[in-house]
N, C-alpha and C positions, 0 to 999 in steps of 0.2 A: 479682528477688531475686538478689543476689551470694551464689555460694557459696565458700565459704572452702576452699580445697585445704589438707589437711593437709603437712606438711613428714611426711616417710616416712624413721621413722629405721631402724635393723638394730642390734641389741644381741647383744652375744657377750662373756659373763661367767658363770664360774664361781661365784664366793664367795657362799652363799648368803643373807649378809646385805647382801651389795651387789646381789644382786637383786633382792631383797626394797625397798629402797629405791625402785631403776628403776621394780620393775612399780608400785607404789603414788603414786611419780611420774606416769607415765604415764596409769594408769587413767581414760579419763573426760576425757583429752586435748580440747582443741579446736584447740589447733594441730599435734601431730606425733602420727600413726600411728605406734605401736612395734611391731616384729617381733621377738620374742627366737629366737634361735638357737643352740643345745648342739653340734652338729655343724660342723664349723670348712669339710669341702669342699662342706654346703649352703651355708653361707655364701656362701663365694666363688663357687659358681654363683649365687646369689642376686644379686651384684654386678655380674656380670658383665651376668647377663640382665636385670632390672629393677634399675639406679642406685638407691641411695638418696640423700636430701640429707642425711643426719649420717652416721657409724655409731660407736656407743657401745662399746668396748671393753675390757675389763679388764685393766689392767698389774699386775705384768710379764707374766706367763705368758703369755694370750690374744693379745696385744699382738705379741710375740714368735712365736707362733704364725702371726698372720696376715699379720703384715708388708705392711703394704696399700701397693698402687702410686701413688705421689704423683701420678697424673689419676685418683685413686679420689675418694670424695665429702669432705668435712671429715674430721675424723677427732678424737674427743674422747678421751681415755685416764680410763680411772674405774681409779684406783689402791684396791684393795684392802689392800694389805698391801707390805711390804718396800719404802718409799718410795726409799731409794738408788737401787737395782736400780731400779725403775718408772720414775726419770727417767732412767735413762742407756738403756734400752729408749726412753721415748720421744722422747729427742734421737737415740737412731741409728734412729729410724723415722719422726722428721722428721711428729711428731703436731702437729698445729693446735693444742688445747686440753687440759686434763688437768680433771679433779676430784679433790680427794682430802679424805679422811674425815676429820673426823666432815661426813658429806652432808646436804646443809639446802638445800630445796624455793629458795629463795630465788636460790642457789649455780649449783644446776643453770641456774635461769631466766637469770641471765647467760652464765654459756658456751653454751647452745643460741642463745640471742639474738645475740651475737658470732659464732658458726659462719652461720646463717643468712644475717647482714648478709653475712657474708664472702662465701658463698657467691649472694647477692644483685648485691652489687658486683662480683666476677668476669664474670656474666653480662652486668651494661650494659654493662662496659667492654668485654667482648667486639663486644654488639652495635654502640658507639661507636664502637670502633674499626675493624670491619669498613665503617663508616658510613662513617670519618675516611678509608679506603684510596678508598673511589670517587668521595669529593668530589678527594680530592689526586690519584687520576688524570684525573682530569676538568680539573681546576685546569691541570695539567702539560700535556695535551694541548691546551688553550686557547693555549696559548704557544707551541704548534709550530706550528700551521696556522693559514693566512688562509683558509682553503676552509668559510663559513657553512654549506652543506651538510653538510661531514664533522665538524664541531662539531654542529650540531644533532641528525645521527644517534647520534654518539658519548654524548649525552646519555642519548636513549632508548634507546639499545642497553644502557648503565652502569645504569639503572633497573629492564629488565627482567630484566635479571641477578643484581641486587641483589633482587630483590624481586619474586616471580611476579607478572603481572598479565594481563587478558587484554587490554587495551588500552593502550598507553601512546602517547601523542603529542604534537606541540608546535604548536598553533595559531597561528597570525599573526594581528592584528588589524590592516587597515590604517587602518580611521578609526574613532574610537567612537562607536561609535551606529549602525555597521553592522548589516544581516541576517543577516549570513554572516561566518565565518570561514573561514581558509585552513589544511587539514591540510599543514603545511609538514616535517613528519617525523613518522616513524612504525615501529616497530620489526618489525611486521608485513610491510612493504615500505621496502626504502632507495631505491626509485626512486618510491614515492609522495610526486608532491607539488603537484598539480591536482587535490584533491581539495575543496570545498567543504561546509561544515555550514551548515544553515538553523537558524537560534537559535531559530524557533517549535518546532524538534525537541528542540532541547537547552535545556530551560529552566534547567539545572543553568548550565551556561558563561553564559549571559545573565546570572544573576543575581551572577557571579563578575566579569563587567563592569561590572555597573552599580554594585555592592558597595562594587568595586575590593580586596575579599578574597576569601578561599581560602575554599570549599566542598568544606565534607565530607559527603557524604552514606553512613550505617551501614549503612542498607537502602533501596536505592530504591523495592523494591514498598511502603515504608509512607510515605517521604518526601514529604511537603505537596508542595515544591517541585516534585514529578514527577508532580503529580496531573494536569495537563495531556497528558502522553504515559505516562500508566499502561497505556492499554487496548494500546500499540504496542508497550510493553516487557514486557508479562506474560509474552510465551512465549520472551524472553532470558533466557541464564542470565549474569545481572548483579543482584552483590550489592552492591558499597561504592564509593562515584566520591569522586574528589577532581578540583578545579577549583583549581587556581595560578596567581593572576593573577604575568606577568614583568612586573618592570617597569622603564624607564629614563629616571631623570631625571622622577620623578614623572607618568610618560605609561604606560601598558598597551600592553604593544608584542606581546602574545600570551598564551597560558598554556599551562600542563603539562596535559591531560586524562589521567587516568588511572581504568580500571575493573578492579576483579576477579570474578571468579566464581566463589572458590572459598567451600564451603558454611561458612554460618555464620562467615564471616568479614566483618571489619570492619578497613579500614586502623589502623595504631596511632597515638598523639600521638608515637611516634618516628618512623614513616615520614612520614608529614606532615611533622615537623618538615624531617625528610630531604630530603623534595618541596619544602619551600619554598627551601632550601639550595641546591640544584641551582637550582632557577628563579630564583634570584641569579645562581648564577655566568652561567646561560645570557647576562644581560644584562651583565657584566663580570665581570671575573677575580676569583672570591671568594676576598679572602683568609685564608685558613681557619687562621689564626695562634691564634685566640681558641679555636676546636676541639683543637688542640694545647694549649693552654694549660688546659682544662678536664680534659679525658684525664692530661695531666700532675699536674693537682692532686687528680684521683679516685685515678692509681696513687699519690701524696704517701698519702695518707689511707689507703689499703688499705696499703699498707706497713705506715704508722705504728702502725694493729691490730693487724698480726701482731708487734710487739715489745713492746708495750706492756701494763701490768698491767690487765685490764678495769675493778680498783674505785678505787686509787692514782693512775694515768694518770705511773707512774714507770715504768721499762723492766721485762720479765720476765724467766723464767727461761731461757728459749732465745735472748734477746739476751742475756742476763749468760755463758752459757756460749759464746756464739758469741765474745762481747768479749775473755772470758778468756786462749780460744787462742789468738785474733791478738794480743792484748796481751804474752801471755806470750812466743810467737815473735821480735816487736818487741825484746821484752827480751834476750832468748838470742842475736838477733843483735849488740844495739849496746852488751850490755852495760849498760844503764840500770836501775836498780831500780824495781820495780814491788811495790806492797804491794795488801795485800787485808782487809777489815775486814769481821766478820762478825758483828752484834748483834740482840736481837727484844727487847720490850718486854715485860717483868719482869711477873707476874699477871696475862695476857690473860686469861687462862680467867675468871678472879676479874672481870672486863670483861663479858667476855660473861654470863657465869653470873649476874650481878647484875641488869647493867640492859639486857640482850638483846645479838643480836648486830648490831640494825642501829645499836647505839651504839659496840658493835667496829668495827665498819666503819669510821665516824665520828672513833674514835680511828685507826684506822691510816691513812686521809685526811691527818689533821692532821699524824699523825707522818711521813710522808712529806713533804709541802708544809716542814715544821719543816727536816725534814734536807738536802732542796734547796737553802736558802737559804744552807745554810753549805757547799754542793758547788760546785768551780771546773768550768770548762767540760770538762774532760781526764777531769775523775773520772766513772767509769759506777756510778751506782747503779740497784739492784737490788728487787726483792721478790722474796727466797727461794722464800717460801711460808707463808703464816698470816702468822704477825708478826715472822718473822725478814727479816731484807734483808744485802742486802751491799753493798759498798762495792768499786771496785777505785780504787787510785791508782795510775800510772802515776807513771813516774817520782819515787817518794815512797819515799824508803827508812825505814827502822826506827826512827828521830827522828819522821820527817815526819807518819807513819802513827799513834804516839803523840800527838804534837802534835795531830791531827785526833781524832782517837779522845777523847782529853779535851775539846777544843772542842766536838764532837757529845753528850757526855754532860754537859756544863755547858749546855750551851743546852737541852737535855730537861731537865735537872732546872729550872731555872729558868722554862721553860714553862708557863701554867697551862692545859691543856688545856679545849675546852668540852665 
């Protein structure tokens, strides 16, 4: 049975009708543990010493208050009151996410969802990229030396570095269908390399030959595959093996053996994946262009979140304000006019209040995609907040900006929305 870890949010809000939201949000949770918190220097010991993955805040005041450190966890702002004030609080405190009222269960479930992810995708790309450093020094080092020795050590040395293990080494195969294999390096010793394995011992590597793939084994004391040397490995502390067949030019010219022993542990589909990486390059220079290229288009995407409106997918309020001031700067140096249009769609409420709000949505969907089509590339539009947006034009002075402004407001009227 998989148990589901809850995501551990920290809530620090005042207004008691915005609490009253939170905790009745919260209550009876399956995905996120809430902690509320009244006292602002429990808090921050609370942060300090056990992390949370959100922490839910009240703007302005709170907000303002805790000024949280940007390697703190996500950071959502639940605006109560004095919306002005609440966003310029949380543009100068560089918040992740905001909510703000009237609060609807619905609301919440996409900024906790968007914080998560974020906070999701930070960690792979962490791990990725920590990945992508020991494949590219490894790569690098390939190209400096002709000495097969100090190449094969530099593997296993970069593996157990990366990645505690109690075993790591690199077998030779010289014929297949051999008995034996050759421990031809090994991180344990750099001058081991006469050491031979009898394959009636290692049914694990036999079966990675004959295979001619990678064996994973979770738990060796329950693995089928190890029923033959169970009675010899019982009093080892050996939890999880992988077997990497190398290969070149479609021939098995050795493998990666690797064990760990630490409790309750199991290699991941990342290290593996890892392991088979390296056991590439071992047999030529892996070009790891495709790994960059992967990395680049996870941080493309994470970006592209943090600017973006979660239900429109037009830009938000902390890219419109970030656009502003370099726009505006732009302008004040060259002298260029820059205009700014600022419109929301006439009886939302009367929208929502009728025929629900997941038909508001649906209309400000449409009315974004609508006002895109008549936006040139230079222009930054916006979603305010609810059903207001903005518009900036760049070099569009007081003609230009009318002229658009009637184009935008003739193409909505003429619109039959669905």
């Amino acid at each position: 049975m998989v148990l589901l870890v809850k995501k551990k949010v920290y809530i620090y809000v005042k207004n008691s009708e915005t609490l009253g939201f939170l905790e009745a949000y919260f209550k009876g949770s399956k995905k996120y543990s809430a902690e509320f918190f009244t006292n602002l220097r429990v808090l921050k010991k609370a942060i300090k010493d056990s992390p949370p993955g959100i922490i839910a805040v009240e703007a302005p005041g709170c907000l303002d208050r805790l000024k949280p450190e940007p390697s703190a966890a996500p950071v959502l702002a639940v605006i109560s009151s004095d919306i002005a004030h609440s966003m310029r609080s949380i543009l100068s405190n560089k918040v992740d996410h905001y909510i703000a009222p009237p609060f609807q269960r619905y609301d919440m479930d996409c900024k906790l969802s968007i914080l998560t992810r974020k906070d999701e995708y930070v960690e792979v790309l962490t791990q990725e990229l920590d990945d992508l450093r020991t494949l590219s020094q490894l790569t690098d080092f390939l190209s400096t030396t002709l000495d097969p020795q100090e190449i094969l050590y530099m593997i296993v040395k970069k593996i157990s570095e990366h990645i505690p293990v109690s075993r790591c080494s690199i077998l030779s195969v010289s014929h297949e269908g051999d008995d034996t294999v050759q421990v031809v390096s090994t991180f344990e010793d750099k001058s081991e390399r006469n050491l031979y394995l009898d394959l009636k011992k290692y049914p694990e590597i036999r079966k990675a030959l004959e295979t001619r793939k990678s064996v994973v084994i979770k738990d060796a004391q329950k693995a089928p595959v190890m029923n033959p040397v169970l009675k010899a490995i019982k009093g080892l502390d050996i939890k999880s093996i992988a077997v990497i067949p190398i290969m070149f030019r479609n021939e098995i010219i050795g493998t990666l053996f690797l064990r760990t022993s630490r409790k309750k542990y199991e290699f991941s589909e990342r290290e593996i994946k890892l392991f088979q990486e390296i056991a590439n390059a071992a047999s030529k220079a892996l070009n790891n262009a495709f790994l960059f290229m992967q990395l680049h288009q996870q941080r493309s995407e994470l970006e592209k979140l943090a600017i973006t409106d979660y239900l429109t997918g037009i830009y938000n309020i902390r890219y419109l304000y970030h656009s502003l001031e370099s726009e505006f700067s732009l302008s004040m140096r060259h002298g260029t006019p820059l205009s700014c249009l600022m419109f929301d769609i006439d009886h939302f409420k009367r929208v929502n209040d009728t025929h629900g709000h997941r038909t508001g949505d649906m209309v400000l969907m449409e009315f974004a995609s609508l006002i895109q089509d008549h936006t040139r590339k230079s222009d930054i539009f916006a979603r305010y907040g609810g059903e207001e947006f903005v518009m900036l034009l760049p070099h569009a002075g007081m003609e230009g900006a009318l002229s658009k402004a009637r184009m935008i407001k003739n193409a909505v009227e003429e619109h039959r929305f669905k």
